[in-house]
C-alpha positions in Angstrom: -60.6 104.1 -9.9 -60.0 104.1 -6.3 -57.0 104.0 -4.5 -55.4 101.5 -1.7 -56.4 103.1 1.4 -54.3 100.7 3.4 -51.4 102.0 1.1 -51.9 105.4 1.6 -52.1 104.8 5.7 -49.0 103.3 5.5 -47.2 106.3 3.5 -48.9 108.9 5.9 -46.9 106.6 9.1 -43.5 106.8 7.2 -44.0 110.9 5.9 -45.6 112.1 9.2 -44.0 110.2 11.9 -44.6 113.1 14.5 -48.4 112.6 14.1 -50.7 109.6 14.6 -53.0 109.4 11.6 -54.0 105.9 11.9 -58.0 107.2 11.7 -59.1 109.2 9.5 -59.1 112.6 11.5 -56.8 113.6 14.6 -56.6 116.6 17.0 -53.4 118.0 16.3 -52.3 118.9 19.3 -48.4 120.4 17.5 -51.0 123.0 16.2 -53.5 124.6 18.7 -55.6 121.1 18.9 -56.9 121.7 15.4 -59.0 119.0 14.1 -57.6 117.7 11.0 -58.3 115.0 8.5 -55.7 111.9 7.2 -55.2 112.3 4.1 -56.3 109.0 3.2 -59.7 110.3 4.5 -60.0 111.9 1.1 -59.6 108.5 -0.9 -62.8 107.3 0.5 -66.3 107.2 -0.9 -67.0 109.7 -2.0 -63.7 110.4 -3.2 -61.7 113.5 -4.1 -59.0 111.8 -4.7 -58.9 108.7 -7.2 -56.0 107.1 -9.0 -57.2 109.8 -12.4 -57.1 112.5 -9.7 -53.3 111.9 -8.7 -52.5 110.7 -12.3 -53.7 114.0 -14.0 -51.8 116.4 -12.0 -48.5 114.1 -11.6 -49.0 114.9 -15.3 -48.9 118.7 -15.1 -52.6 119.0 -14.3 -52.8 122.0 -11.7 -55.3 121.8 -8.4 -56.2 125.1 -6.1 -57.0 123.6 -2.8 -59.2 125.6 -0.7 -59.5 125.9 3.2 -56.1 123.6 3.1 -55.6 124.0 7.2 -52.4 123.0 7.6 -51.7 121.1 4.0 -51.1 117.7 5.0 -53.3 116.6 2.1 -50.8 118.3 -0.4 -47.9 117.9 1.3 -48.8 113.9 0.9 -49.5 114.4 -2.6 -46.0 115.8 -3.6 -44.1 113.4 -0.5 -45.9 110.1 -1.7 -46.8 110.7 -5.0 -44.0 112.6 -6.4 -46.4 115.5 -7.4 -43.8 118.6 -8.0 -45.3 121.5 -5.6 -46.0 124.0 -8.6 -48.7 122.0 -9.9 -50.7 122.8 -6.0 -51.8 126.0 -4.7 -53.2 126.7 -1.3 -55.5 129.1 0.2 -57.1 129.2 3.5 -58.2 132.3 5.7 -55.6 131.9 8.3 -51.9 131.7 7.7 -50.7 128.0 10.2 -47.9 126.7 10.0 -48.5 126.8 5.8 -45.6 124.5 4.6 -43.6 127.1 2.4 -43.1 124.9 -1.0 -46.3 125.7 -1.9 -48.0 129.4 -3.2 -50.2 130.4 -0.7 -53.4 133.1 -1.0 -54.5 134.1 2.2 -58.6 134.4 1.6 -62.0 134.1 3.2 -63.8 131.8 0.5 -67.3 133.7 1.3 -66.1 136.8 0.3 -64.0 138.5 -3.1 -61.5 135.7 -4.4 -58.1 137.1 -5.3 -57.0 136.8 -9.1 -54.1 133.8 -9.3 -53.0 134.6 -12.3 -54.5 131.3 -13.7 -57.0 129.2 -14.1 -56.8 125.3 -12.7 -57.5 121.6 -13.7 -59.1 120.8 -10.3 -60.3 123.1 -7.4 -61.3 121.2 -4.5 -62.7 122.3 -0.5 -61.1 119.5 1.9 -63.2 119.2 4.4 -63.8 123.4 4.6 -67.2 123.7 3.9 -69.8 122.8 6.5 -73.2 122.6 3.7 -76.0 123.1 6.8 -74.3 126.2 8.0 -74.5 128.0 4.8 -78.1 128.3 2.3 -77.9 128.5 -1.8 -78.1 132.1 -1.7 -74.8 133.4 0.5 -72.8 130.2 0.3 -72.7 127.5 -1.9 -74.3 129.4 -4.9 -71.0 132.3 -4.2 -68.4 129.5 -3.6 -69.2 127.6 -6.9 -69.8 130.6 -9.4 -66.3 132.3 -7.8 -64.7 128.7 -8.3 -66.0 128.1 -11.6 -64.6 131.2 -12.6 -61.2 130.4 -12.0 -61.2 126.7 -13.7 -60.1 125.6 -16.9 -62.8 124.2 -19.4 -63.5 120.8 -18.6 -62.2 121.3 -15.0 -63.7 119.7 -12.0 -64.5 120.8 -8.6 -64.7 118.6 -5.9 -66.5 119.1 -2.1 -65.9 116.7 0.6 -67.8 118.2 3.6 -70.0 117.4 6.2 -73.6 117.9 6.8 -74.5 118.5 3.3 -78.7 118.7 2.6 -80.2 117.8 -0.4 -82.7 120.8 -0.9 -79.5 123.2 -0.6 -77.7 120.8 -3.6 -80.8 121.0 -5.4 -81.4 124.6 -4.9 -77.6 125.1 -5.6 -77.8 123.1 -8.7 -80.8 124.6 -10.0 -78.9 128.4 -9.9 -75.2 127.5 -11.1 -77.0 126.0 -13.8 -78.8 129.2 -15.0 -75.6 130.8 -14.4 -72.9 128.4 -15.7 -72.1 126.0 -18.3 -71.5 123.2 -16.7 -71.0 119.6 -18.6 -71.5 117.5 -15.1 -73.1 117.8 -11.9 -72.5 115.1 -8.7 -73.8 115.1 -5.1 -74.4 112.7 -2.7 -73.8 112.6 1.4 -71.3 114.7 2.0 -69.6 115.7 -1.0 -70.9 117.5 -4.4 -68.5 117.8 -7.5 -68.9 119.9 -10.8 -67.2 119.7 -14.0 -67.5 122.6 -16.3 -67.8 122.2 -20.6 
């Protein structure tokens, strides 16, 4: 089920009055004129977020969130949802202004992953993946078996990206599923989401 996008642009005003987020990406210019995305960007079609989504990890489900930037997805989750903090951890391969409620890995997602301990609900790449800059072999394929790894079973991934082709999916489907058992496999423009058995 989808959620109010209206809604959510009206929480982002109230939570992050310093920024404008009235589109659905901003240059930030607090923060080296990063371009970063609303977090109501991420209720659109395709969506990583959905009203299960926000309802499973209010409910103790657990989410790694990788190439965060600056967290205003997550810090939305736990300001407008009430999502308590422990049930998010961060990772990106610079350390920005990284709100300081949340665990934080400092990692570069092409390369070894660091052990967290645990294994999550949900992993999902915000808008940190651009698909036409990286082929099957030393991208995708890498980022999916090292997510994969670290989910629970029946655990999702989620990719809301940009530039996204359908012969890298295809190719990128075709090896995760020698490799992995996975129950589920999504892709469209722009996004791609697994769920493992």
């Amino acid at each position: 089920m989808s959620i109010d996008i209206n809604h959510m642009k009206e929480l982002e005003r109230q939570i992050f009055q310093e920024i404008n987020m009235h589109c659905d990406f901003f240059v930030d210019k607090n923060h080296d004129n990063w371009t970063t995305f609303a977090p109501h960007h991420y209720a659109r079609d395709p969506a990583i977020l959905t009203e299960q989504f926000v309802n499973n990890i209010k409910n103790g489900a657990n989410l790694l969130s990788v190439g965060c930037g600056r967290a205003y997805l997550e810090q939305f989750l736990v300001r407008a949802y009430n999502i308590d903090s422990h049930n998010i951890v961060i990772a990106d391969n610079l350390e920005h202004n990284i709100p300081k409620l949340f665990e934080f890995h400092k990692f570069d997602m092409y390369n070894s992953w660091p052990d967290f301990k645990k294994k999550f609900d949900y992993i999902i790449f915000p808008e940190s993946i651009v698909f036409d800059k990286i082929g099957p072999e030393e991208g995708m394929t890498h980022l999916l078996i090292e997510a994969s790894q670290r989910l629970l079973p029946q655990g999702e991934i989620r990719i809301k990206g940009y530039g996204i082709a359908d012969e890298i999916v295809k190719e990128t489907a075709q090896k995760l599923n020698e490799k992995l058992d996975i129950n589920q496999l999504y892709f469209g423009k722009d996004y791609l989401a697994l769920k493992k058995n």
